[in-house]
C-alpha positions in Angstrom: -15.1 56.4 85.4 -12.3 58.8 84.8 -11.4 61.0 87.8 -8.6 63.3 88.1 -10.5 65.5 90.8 -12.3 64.7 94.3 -13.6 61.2 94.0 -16.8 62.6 96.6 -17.0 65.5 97.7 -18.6 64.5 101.1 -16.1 64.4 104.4 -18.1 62.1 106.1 -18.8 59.4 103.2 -21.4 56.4 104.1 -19.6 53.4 103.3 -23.4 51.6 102.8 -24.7 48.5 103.6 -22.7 46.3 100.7 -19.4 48.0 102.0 -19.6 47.0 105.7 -21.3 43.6 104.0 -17.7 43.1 101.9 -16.0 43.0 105.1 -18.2 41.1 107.8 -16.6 37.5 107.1 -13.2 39.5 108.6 -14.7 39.2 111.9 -12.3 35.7 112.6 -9.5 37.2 111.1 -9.4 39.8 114.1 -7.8 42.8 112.2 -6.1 45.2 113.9 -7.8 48.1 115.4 -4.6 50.5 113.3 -3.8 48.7 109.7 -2.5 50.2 106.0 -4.7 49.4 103.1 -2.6 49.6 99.4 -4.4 52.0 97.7 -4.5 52.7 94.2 -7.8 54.7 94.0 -9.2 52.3 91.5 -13.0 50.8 92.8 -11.8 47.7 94.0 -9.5 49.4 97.1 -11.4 52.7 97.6 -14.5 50.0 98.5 -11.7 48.6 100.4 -10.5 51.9 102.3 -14.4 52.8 103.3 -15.3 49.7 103.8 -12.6 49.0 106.4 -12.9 53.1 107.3 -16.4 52.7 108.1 -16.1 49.2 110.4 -14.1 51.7 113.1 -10.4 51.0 111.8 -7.4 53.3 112.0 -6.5 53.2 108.2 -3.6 54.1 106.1 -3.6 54.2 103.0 -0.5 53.2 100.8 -0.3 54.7 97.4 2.6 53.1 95.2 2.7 55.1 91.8 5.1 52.9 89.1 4.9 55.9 86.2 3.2 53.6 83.7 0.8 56.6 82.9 2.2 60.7 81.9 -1.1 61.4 84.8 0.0 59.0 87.2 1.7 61.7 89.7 -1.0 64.4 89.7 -3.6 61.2 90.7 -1.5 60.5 93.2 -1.9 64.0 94.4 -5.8 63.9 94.2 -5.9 60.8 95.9 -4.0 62.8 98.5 -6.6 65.5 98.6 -9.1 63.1 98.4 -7.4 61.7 101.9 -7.2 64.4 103.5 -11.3 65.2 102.7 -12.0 61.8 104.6 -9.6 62.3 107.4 -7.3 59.1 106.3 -3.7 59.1 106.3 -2.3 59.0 103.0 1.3 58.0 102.1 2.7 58.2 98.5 6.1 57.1 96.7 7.2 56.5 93.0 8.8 53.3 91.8 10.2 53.0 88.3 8.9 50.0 86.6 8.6 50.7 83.2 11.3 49.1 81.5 11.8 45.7 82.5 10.5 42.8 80.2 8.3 41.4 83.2 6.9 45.3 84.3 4.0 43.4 86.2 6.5 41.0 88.5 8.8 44.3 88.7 6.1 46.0 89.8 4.9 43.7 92.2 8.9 43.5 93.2 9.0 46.9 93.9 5.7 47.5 95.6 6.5 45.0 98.2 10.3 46.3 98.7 8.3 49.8 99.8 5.2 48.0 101.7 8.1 46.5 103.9 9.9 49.9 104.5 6.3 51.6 105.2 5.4 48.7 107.6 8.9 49.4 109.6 8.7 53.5 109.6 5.2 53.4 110.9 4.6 50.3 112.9 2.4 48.9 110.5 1.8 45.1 111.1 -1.0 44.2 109.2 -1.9 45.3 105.3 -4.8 45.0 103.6 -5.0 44.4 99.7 -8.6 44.4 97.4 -7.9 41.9 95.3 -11.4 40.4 94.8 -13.4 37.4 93.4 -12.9 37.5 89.9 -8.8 38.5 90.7 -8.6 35.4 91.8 -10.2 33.7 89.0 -8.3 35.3 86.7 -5.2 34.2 88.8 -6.0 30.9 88.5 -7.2 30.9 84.8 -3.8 32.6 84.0 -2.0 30.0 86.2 -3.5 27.0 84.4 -2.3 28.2 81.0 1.2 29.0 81.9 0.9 25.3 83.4 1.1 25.9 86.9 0.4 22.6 89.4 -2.0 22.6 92.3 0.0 25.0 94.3 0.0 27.8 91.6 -3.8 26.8 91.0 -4.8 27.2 94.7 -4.7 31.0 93.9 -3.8 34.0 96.4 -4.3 33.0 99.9 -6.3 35.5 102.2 -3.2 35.8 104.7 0.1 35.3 103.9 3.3 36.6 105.3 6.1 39.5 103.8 8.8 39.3 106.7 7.2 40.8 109.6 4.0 42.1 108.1 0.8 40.1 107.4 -0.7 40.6 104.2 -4.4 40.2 104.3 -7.1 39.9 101.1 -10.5 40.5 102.6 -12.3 40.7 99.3 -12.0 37.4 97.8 -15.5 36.2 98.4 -16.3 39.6 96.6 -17.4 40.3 93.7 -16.1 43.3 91.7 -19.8 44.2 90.6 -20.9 43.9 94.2 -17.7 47.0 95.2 -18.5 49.0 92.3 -22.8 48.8 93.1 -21.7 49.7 96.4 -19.5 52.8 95.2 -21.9 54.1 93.1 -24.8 53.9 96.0 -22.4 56.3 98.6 -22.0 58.4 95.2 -18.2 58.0 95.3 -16.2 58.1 92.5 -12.5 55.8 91.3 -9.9 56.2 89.3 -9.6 53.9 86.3 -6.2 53.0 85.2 -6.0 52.1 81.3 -3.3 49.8 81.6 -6.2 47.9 82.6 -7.4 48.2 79.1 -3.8 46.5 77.4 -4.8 43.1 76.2 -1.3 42.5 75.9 -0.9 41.8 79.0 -2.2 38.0 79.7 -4.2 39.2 82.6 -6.3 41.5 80.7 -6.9 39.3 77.5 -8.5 36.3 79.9 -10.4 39.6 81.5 -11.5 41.5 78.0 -11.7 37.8 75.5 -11.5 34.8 77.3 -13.9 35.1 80.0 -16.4 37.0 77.8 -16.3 34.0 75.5 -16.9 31.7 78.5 -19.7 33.9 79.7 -21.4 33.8 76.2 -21.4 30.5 76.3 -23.1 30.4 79.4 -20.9 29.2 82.0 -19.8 32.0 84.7 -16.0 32.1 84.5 -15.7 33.3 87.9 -17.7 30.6 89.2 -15.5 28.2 87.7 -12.0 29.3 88.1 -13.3 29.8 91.4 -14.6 26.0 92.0 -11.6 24.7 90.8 -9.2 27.4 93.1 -11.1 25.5 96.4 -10.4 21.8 94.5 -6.6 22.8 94.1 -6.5 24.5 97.7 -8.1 21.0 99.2 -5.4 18.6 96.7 -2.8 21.1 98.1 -3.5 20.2 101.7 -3.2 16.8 100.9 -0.2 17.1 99.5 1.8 19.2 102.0 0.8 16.6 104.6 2.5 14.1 102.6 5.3 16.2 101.8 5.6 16.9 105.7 6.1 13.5 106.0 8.7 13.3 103.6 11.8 13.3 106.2 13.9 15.9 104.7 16.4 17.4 106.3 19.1 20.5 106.2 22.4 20.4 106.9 25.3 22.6 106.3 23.7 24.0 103.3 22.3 21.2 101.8 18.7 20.0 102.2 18.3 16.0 101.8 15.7 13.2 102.0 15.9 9.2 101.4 16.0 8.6 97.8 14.1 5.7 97.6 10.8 7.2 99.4 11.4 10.3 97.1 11.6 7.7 94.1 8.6 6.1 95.1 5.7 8.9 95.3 3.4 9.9 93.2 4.3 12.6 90.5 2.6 15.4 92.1 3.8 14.9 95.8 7.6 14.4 94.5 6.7 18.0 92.7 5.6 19.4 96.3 8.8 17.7 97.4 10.7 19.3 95.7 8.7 22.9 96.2 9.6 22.3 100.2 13.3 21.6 99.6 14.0 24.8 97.7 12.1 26.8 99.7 14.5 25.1 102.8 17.2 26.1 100.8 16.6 30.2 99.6 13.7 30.8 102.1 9.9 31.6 101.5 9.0 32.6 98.2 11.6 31.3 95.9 9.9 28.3 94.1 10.7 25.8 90.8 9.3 26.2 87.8 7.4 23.9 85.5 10.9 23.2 83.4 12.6 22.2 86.5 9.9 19.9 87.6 9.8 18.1 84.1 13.4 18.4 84.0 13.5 16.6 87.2 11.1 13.6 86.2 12.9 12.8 83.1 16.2 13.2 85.3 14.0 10.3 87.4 13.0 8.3 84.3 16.7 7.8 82.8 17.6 6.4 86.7 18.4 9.4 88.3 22.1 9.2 88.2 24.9 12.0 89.0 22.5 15.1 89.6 20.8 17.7 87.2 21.7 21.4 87.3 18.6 23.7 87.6 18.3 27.1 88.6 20.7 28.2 91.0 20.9 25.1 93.0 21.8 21.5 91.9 19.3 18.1 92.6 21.7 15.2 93.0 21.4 11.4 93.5 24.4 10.5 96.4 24.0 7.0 98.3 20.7 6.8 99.7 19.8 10.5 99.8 18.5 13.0 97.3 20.4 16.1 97.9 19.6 19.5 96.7 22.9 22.5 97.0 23.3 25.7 96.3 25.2 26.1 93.2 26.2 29.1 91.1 24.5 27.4 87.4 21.5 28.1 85.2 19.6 26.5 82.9 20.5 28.9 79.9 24.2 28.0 79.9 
């Protein structure tokens, strides 16, 4: 639904049964009585904004506009209107990410850089982001083929952490059919962005090809990406507590652990491992990729002597410890 004018014209919209339904499971999280919501005016987080609207809560809603689309600042103005209509506070900024290679990551880059500075202005501590049930099976899905491990395959988490603000999905035991059935019964309209629609993006080919293919075939994509995000979450837990008990240690800049117990796990805890030591090292968030894992097991194979340069940081063989510094070196020199 295209909708460059009031998405309802009602003040007083009923959120429904299904919307107050999409939130109910929250009641453990114990949200906030004031939180922000980002807000894009697409289905999944105007459900979202009622939803959370209609359960009582102070809401704000964060409207990040990147300029992918000629339109994108006059919807930003109707989903201002549209705020002010429903009596919810409505902040808007413009981020350029158009040119980069990666616009998505850039995007996301950008979106969180503002979140943060919203979070601080207003006293926000708690956002709330609509990523739903078939997001994160499409996460996963995508993960898989760019050959992530069972961390990357675990999917999004419902609560995670962006410095001082908690960043919570409430909709990922939602369906996206379930939000729009619910939208259409309080006769409220969305925006629909058509970047949505470019199949170049790997996102929206598994969303427009693969997982029609799946479906036709008679197996629900969502219902398996799904099943095996839970299996990964489950390995993952495993793993970390193995990892935990790994020893490591940080020192002066240089995070360490015995070589020999490092030498002796199995492939996909030394991989966690190694996860935990460069996050020690650049903080929360930074991660290795797939090249530096593989890069590190053949490293291993050959008997792991001297060290191996990967991105930013060094992994190093020295007496009885595997070391991992910071080191000014990539993998493209």
């Amino acid at each position: 639904m295209i909708a460059v004018e009031a998405l309802s014209n009602s003040s007083s919209v009923d959120s429904v049964p299904l919307l107050s339904q999409a939130v109910a499971w929250l009641d453990d999280c114990r949200l906030p009585e004031r939180l922000a919501v980002g807000f894009s005016g697409g289905a999944d987080s105007t459900a979202l904004l009622l939803a959370l609207h209609h359960a009582g809560h102070e809401v704000i809603a964060w409207h990040v506009d990147h300029g992918w689309r000629a339109d994108s600042a006059r919807e930003a103005d109707v989903l201002r209107q549209q705020m002010d209509i429903w009596g919810i506070e409505f902040h808007s900024a413009s981020v350029n990410a158009t040119s980069a290679s990666n616009r998505e990551a850039t995007a996301r880059k950008a979106r969180h850089v503002q979140f943060a500075l919203w979070a601080e202005a207003q006293g926000i501590r708690t956002l709330c982001l609509a990523h739903h049930r078939d997001d994160q099976a499409e996460t996963v899905c995508m993960r898989m083929l760019q050959g992530a491990g069972v961390a990357g395959c675990a999917g999004m988490q419902p609560v995670w952490e962006l410095g001082h603000l908690s960043i919570v999905r409430p909709l990922l035991r939602v369906s996206k059919s379930m939000l729009k059935a619910a939208l259409r019964q309080a006769n409220v309209r969305w925006l629909e962005d058509a970047s949505n629609r470019d199949t170049t993006l790997m996102r929206n080919h598994i969303r427009h090809h693969l997982f029609p293919y799946i479906q036709k075939n008679g197996i629900d994509p969502s219902d398996l990406f799904c099943r095996w995000q839970m299996q990964a979450s489950r390995l993952a837990v495993i793993l970390n507590r193995q990892a935990s008990a790994a020893g490591i240690q940080q020192r002066q800049g240089v995070v360490s652990m015995s070589w020999n117990i490092w030498r002796e796990m199995p492939v996909s805890v030394r991989a966690c491992v190694l996860q935990r030591m460069i996050a020690m090292l650049f903080g929360g968030g930074v991660v290795l990729g797939r090249r530096h894992i593989e890069l590190a097991e053949s490293w291993l194979r050959k008997g792991g002597r001297g060290g191996i340069d990967l991105t930013r940081c060094r992994l190093s063989h020295r007496g009885k410890d595997l070391q991992l510094s910071a080191a000014e070196v990539s993998l493209y020199r």
